[in-house]
DSSP file (Angstrom, degrees, kcal/mol; ACC not computed):
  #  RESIDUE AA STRUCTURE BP1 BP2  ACC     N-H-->O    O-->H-N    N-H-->O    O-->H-N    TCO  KAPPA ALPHA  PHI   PSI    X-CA   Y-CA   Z-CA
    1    1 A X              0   0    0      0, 0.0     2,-0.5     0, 0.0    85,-0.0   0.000 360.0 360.0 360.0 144.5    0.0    0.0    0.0
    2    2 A X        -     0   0    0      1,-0.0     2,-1.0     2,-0.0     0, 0.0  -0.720 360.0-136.1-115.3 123.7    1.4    3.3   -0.8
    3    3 A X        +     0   0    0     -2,-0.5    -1,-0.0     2,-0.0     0, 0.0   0.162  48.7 148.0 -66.1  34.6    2.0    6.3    1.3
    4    4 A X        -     0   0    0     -2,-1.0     2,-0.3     1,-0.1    -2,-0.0  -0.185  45.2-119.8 -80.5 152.1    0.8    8.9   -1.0
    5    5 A X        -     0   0    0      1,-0.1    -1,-0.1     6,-0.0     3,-0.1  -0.498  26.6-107.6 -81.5 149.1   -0.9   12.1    0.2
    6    6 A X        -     0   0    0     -2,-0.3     5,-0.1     1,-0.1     2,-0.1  -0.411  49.9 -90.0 -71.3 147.9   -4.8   13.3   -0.6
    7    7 A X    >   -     0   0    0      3,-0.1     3,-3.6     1,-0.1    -1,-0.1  -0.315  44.2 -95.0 -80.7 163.4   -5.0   16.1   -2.9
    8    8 A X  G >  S+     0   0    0      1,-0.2     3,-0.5     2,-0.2    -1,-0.1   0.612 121.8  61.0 -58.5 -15.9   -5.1   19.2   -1.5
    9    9 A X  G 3  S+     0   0    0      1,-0.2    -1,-0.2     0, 0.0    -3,-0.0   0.853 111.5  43.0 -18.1 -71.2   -9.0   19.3   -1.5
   10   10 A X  G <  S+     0   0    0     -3,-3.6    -2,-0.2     2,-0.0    -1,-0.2   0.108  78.7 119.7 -34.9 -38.1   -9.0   16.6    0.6
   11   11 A X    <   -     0   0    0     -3,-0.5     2,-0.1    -5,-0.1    -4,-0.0  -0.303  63.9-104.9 -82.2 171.9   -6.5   16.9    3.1
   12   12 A X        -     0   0    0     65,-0.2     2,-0.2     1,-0.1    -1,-0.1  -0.388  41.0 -96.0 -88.0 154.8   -7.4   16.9    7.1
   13   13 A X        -     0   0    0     -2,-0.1     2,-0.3     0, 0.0    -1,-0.1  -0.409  40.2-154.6 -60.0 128.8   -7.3   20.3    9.3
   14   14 A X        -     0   0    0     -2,-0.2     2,-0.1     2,-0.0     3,-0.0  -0.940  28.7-101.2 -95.2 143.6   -3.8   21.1   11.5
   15   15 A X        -     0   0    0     -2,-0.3     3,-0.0     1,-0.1     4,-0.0  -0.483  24.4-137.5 -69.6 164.8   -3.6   23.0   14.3
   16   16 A X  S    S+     0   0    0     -2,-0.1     2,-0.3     1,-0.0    -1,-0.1   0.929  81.1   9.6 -86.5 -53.7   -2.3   26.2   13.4
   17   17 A X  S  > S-     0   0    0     -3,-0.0     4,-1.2     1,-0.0    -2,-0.1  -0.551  75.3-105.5-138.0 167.8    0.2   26.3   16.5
   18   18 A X  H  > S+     0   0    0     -2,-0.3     4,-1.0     1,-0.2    -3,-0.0   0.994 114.3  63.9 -74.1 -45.4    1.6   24.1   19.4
   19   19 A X  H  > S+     0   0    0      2,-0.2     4,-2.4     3,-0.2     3,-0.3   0.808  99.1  59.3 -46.1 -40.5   -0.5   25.8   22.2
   20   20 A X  H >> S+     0   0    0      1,-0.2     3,-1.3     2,-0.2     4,-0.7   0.943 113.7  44.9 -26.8 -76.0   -4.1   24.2   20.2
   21   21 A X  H 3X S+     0   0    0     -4,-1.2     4,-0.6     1,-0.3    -1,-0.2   0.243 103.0  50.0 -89.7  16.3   -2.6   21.4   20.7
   22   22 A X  H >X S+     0   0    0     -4,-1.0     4,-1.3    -3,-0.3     3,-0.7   0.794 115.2  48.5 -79.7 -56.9   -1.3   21.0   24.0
   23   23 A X  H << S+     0   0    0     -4,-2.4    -2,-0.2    -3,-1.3    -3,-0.1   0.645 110.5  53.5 -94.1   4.9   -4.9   22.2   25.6
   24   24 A X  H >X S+     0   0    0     -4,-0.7     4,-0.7    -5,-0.1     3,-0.6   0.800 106.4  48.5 -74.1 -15.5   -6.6   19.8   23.3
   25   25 A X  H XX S+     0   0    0     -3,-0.7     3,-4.3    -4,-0.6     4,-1.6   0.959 117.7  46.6 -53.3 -84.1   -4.3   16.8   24.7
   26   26 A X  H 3< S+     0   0    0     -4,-1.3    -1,-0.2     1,-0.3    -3,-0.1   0.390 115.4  49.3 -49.3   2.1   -5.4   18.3   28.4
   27   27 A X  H <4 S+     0   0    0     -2,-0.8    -1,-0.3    -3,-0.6    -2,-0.2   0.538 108.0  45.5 -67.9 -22.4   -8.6   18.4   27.3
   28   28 A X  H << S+     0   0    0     -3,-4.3    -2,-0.2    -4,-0.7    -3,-0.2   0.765 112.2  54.6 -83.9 -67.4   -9.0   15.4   26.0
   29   29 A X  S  < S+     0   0    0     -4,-1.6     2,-1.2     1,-0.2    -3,-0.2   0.664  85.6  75.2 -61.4  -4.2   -7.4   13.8   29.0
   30   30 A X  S    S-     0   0    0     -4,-0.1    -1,-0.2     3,-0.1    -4,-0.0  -0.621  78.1-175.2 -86.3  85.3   -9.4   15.1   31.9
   31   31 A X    >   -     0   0    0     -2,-1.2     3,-1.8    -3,-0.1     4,-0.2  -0.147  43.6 -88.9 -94.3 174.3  -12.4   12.7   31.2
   32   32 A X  T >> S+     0   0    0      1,-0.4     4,-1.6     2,-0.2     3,-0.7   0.543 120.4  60.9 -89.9 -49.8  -15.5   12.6   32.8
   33   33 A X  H 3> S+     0   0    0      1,-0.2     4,-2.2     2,-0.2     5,-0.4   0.649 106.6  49.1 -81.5 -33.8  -14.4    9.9   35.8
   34   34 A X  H <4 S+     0   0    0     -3,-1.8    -1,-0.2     3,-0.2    -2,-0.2   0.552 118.7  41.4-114.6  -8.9  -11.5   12.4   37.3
   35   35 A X  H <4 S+     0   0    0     -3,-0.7     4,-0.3    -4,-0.2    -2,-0.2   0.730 121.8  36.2 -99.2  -9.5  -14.1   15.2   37.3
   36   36 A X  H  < S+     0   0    0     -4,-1.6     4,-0.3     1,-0.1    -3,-0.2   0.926 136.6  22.8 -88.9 -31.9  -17.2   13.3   38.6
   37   37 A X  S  X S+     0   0    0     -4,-2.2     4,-1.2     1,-0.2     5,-0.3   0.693  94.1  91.8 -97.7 -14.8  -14.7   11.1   41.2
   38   38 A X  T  4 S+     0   0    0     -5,-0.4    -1,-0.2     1,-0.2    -4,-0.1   0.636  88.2  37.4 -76.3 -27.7  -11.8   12.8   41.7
   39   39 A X  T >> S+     0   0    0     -4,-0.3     4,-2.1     1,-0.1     3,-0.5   0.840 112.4  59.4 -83.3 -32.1  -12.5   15.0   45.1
   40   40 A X  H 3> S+     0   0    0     -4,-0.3     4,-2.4     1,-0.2    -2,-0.2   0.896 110.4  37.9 -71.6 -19.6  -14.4   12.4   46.6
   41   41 A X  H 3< S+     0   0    0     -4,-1.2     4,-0.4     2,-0.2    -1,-0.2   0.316 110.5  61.4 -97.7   6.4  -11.5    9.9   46.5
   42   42 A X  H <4>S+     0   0    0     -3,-0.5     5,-1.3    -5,-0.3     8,-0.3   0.880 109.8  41.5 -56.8 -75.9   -9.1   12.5   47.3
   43   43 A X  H ><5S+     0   0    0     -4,-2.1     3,-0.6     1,-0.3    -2,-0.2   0.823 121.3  41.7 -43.8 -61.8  -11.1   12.9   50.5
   44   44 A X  T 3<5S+     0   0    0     -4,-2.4     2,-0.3    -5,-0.3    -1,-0.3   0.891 113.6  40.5 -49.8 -39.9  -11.5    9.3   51.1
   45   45 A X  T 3 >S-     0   0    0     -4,-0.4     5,-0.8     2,-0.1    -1,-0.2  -0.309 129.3 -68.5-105.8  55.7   -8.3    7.3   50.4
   46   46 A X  T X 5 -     0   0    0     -3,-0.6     3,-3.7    -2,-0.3     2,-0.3   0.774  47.8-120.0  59.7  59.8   -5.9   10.0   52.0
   47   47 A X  T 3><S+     0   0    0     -5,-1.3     4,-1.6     1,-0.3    -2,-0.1  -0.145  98.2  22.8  46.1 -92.6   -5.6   13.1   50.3
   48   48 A X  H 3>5S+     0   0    0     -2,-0.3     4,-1.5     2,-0.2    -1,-0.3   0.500 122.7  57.4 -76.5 -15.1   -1.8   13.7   49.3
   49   49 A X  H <>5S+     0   0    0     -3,-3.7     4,-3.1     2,-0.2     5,-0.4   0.887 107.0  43.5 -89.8 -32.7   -1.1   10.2   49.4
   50   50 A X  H  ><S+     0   0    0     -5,-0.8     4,-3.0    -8,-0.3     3,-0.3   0.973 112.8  57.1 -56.0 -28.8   -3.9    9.2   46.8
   51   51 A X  H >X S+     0   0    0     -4,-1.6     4,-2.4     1,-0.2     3,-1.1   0.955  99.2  61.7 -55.3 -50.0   -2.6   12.4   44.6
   52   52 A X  H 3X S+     0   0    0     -4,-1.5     4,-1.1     1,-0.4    -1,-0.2   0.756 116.6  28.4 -46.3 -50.0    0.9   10.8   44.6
   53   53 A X  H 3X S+     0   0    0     -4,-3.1     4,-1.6    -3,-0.3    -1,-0.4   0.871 116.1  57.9 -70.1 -27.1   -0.4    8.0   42.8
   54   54 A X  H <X>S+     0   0    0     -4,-3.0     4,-7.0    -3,-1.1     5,-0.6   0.990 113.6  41.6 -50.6 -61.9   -3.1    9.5   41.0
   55   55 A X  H  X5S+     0   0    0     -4,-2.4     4,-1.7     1,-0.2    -1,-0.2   0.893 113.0  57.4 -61.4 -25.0   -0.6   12.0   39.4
   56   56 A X  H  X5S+     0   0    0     -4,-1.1     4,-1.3    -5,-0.5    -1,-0.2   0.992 111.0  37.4 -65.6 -51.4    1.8    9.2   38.9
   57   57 A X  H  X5S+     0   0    0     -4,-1.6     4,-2.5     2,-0.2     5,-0.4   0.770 112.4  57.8 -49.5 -41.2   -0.5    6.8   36.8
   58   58 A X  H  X>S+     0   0    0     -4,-7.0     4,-2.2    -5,-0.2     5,-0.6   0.958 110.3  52.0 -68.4 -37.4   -2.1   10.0   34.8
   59   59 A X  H >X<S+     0   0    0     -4,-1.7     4,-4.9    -5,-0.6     3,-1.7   0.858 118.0  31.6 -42.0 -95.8    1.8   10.7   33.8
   60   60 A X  H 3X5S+     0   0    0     -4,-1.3     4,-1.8     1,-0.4    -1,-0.2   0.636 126.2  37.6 -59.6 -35.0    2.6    7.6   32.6
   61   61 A X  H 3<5S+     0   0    0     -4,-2.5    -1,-0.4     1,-0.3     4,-0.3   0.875 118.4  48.8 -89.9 -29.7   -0.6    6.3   31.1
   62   62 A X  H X<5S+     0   0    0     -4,-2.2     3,-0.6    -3,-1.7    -2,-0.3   0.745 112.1  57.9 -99.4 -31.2   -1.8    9.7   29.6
   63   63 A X  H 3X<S+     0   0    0     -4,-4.9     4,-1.2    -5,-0.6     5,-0.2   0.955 115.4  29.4 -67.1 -71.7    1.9   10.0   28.1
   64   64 A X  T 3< S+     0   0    0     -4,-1.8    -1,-0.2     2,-0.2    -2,-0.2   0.288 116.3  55.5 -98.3  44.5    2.0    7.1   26.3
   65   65 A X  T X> S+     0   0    0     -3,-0.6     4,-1.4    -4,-0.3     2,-0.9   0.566 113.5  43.1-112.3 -98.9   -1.6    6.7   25.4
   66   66 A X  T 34 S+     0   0    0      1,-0.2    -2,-0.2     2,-0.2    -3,-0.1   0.511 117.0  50.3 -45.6  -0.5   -1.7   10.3   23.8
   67   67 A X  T >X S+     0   0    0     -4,-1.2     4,-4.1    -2,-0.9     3,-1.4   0.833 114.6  49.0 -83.1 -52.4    2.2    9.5   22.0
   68   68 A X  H <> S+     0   0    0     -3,-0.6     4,-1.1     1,-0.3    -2,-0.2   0.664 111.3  39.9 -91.6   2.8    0.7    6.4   20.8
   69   69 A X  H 3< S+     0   0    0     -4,-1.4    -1,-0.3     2,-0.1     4,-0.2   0.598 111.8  61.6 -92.3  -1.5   -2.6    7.4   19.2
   70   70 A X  H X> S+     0   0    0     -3,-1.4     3,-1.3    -5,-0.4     4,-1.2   0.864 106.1  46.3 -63.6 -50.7   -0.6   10.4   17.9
   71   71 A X  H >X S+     0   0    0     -4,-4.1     3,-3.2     1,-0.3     4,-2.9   0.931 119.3  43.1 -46.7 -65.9    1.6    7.8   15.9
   72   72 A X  H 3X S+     0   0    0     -4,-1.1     4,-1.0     1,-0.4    -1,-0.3   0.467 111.2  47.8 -33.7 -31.0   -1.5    6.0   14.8
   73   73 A X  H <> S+     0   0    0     -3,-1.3     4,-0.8     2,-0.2    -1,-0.4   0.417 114.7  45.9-126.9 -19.9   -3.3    8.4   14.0
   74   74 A X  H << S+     0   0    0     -3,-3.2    -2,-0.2    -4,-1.2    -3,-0.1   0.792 118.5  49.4 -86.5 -37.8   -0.2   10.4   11.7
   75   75 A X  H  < S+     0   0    0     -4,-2.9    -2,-0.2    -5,-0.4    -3,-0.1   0.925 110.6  42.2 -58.8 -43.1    0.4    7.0   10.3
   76   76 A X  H  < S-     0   0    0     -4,-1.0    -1,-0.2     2,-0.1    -2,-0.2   0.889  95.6-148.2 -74.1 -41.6   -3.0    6.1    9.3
   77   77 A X     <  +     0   0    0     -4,-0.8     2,-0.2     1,-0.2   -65,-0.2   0.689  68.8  79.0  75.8  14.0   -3.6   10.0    7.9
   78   78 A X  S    S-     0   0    0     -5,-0.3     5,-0.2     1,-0.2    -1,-0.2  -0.848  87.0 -78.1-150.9-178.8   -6.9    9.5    8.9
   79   79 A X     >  -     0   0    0     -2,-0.2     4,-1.6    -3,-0.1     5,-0.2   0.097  59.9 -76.3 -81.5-147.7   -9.4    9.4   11.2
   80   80 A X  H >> S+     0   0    0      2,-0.2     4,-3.0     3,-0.1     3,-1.4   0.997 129.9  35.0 -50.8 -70.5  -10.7    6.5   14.1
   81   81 A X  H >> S+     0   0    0      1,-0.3     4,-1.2    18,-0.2     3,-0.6   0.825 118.8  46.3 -80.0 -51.9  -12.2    4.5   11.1
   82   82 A X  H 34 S+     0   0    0      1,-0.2    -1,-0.3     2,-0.2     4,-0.2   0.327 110.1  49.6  -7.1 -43.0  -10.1    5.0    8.6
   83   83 A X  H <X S+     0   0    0     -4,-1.6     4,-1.4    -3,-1.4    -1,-0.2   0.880 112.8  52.4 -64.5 -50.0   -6.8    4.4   10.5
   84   84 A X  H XX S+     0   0    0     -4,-3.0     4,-2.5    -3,-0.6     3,-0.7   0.911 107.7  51.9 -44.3 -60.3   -8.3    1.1   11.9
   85   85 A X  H 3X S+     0   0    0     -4,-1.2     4,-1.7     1,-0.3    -1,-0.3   0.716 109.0  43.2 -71.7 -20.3   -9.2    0.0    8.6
   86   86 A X  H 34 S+     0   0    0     -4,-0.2    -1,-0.3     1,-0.2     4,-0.3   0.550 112.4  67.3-110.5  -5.4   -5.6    0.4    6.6
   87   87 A X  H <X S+     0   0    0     -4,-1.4     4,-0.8    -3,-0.7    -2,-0.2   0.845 110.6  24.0   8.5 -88.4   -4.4   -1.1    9.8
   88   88 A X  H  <>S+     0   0    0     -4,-2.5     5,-3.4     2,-0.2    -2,-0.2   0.690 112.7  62.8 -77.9 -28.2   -5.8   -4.2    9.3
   89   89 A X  T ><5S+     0   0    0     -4,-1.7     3,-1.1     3,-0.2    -1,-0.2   0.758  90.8  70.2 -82.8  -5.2   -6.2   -4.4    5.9
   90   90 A X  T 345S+     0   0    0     -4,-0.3    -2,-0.2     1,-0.3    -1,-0.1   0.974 114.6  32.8 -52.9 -59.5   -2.2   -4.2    5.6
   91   91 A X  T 3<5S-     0   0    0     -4,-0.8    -1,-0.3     1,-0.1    -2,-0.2   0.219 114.1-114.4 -86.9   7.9   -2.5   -7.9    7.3
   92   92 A X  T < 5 +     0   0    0     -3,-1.1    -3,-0.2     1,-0.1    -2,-0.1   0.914  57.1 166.7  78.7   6.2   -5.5   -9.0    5.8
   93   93 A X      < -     0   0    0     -5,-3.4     3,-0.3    -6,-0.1     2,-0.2  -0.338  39.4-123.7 -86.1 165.0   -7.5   -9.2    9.1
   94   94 A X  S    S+     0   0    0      1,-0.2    -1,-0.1     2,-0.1     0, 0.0  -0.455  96.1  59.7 -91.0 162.5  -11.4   -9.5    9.8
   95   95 A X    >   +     0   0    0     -2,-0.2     3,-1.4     2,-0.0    -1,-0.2   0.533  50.6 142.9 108.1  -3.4  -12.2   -6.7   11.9
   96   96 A X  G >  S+     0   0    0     -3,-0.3     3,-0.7     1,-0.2    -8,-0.1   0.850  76.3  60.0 -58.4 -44.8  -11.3   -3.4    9.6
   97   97 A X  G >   +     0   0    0      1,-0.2     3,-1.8   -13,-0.1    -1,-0.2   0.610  68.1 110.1 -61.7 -22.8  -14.5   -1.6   11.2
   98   98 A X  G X   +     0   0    0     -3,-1.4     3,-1.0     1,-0.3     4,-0.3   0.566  62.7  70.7 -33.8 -19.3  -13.2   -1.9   14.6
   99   99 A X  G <   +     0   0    0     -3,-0.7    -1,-0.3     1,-0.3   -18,-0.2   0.205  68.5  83.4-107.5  36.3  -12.6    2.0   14.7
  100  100 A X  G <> S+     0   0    0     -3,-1.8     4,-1.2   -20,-0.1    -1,-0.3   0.450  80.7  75.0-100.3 -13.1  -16.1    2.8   14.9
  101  101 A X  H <> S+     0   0    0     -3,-1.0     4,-4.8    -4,-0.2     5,-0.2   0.917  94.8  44.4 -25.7 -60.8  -15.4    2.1   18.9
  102  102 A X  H  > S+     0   0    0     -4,-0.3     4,-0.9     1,-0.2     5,-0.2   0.766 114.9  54.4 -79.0 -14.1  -13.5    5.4   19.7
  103  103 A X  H  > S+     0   0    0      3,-0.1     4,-1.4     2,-0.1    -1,-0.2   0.856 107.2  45.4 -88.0 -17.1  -16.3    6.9   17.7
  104  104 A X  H  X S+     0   0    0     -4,-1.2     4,-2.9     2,-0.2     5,-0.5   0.898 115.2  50.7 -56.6 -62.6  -19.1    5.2   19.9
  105  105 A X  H  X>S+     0   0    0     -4,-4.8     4,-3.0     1,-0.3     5,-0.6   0.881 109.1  51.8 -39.0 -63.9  -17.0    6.4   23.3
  106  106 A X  H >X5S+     0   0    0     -4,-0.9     4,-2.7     1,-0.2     3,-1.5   0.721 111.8  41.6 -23.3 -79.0  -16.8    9.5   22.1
  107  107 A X  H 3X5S+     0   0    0     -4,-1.4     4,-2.1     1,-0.3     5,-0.4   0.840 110.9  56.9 -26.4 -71.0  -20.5    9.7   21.4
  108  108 A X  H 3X5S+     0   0    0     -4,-2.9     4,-1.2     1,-0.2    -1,-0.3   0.902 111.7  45.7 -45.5 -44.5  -21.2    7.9   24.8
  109  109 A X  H <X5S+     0   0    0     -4,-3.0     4,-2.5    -3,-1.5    -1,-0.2   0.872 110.1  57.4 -84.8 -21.0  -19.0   11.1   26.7
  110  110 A X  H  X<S+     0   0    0     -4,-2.7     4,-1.1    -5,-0.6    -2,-0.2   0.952 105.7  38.7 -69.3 -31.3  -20.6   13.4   25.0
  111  111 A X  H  X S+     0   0    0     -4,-2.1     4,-1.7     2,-0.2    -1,-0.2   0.645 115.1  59.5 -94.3   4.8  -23.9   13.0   25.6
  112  112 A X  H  X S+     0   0    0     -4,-1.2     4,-1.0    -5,-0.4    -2,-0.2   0.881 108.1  42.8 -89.5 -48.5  -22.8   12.2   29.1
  113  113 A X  H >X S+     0   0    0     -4,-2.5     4,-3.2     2,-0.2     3,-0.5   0.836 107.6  59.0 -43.1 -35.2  -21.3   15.5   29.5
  114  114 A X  H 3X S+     0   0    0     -4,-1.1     4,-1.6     1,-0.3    -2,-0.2   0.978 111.0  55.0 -74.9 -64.1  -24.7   17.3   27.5
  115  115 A X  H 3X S+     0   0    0     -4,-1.7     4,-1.8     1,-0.3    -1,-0.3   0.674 106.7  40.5 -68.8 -22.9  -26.3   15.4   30.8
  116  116 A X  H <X S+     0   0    0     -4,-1.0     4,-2.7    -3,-0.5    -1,-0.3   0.915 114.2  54.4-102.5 -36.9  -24.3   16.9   33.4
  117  117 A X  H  X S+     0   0    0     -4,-3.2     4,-1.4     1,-0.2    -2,-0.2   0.925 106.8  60.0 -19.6 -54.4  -24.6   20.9   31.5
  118  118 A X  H  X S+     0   0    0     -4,-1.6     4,-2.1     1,-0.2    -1,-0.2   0.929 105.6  39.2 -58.6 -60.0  -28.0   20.1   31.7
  119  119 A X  H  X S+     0   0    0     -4,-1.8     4,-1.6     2,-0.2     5,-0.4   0.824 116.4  49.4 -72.2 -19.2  -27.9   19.8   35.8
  120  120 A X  H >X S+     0   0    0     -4,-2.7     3,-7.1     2,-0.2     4,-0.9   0.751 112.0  48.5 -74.9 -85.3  -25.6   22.8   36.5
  121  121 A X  H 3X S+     0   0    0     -4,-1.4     4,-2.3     1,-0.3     5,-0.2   0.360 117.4  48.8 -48.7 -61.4  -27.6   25.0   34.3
  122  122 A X  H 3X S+     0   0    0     -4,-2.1     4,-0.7     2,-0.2    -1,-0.3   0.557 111.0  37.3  45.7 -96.3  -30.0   23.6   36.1
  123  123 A X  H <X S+     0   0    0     -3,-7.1     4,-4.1    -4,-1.6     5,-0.4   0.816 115.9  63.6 -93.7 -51.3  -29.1   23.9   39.7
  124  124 A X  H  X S+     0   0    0     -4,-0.9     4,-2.0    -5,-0.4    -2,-0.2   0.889 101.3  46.8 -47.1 -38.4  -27.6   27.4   38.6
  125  125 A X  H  X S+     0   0    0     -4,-2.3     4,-2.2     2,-0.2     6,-0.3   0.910 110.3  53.9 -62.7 -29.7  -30.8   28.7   37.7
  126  126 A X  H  X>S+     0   0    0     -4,-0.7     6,-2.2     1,-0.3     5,-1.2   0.925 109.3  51.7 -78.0 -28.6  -32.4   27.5   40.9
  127  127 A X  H  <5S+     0   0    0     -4,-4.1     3,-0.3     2,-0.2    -1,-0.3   0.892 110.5  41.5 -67.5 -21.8  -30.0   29.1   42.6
  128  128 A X  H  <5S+     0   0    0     -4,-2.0    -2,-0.2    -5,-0.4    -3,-0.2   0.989 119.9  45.7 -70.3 -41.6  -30.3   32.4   41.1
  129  129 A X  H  <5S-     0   0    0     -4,-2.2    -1,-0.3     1,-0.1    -2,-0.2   0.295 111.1-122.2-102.6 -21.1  -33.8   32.2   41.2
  130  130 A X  T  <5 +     0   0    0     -4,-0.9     3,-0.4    -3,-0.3     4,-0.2   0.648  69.9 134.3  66.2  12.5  -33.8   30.9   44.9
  131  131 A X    >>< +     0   0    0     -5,-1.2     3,-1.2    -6,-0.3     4,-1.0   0.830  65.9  54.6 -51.3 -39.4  -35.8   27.7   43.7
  132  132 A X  T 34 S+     0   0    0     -6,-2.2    -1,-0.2     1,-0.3    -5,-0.1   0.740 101.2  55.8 -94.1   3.9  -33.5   25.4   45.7
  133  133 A X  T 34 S+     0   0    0     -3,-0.4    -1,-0.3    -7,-0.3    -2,-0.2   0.503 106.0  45.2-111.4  31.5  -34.0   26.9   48.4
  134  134 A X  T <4        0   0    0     -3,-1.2    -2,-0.1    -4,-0.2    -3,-0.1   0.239 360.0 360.0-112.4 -17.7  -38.1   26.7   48.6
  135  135 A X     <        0   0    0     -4,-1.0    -3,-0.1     0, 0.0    -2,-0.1   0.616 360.0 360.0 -79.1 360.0  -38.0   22.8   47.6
C-alpha cells in the first residue's frame, strides 16, 4: 500500500500552533471519571497520598496513550475508522470496522457530559432564582 498524500482538496485540518494542541491533549485527557470522582477519593483514600499515585498513573498512562494514538493516527492520515481499517487491511484481518469504537465512546461522553450541562444549568438557575432553596 502506498504512502501517497490526498489532494489538496482533501486533506485533514492542523492545528495552526503548538498551544491548540497542547490544551486539546489536556482536554481530552481530563475525562468525565476524574471530574465526577476525583474530590471524593481524594477525600476518602488520603488526600496527598492518593494524589501521589493519582498524578503518577495520569503521567505515565496519559503519556503514552496520547504518543501512541498520535503515531497512529499520523500514520493512518486519517481518522478513528479509517486508520483502523488500513491497519488491518495491511495484514488481511477480519475486523477493519473496529474503529467505529473510539467513535461510539466519544458519542457515549458526549452525551454524558450534555447530561451533566444540563444539571448545572439547572441547579444554577435554581440558585439564582432561589428555587432550591423553597424545595
Amino acid at each position: 500500500m502506498s504512502d501517497e498524500r490526498l489532494p489538496a482538496e482533501e486533506q485533514r485540518e492542523q492545528f495552526s500552533n503548538r498551544w491548540g494542541f497542547i490544551l486539546a491533549c489536556i482536554g481530552s485527557a481530563v475525562g468525565m471519571a476524574n471530574v465526577w470522582a476525583f474530590p471524593y477519593r481524594t477525600a476518602k483514600y488520603g488526600g496527598a497520598a492518593f494524589l501521589i499515585a493519582y498524578f503518577i498513573c495520569a503521567g505515565v498512562l496519559g503519556f503514552t496513550g496520547v504518543a501512541g494514538e498520535i503515531a497512529f493516527g499520523r500514520w493512518g492520515q486519517a481518522g478513528p475508522l479509517g486508520t483502523f481499517h488500513k491497519a488491518l487491511t495491511l495484514r488481511e484481518k477480519k475486523g477493519k470496522n473496529i474503529g467505529i469504537l473510539p467513535v461510539i465512546g466519544s458519542m457515549a461522553v458526549g452525551i454524558g457530559y450534555a447530561v451533566i450541562i444540563g444539571w448545572v444549568l439547572r441547579y444554577m438557575w435554581g440558585a439564582i432564582g432561589g428555587g432550591m432553596m423553597t424545595a
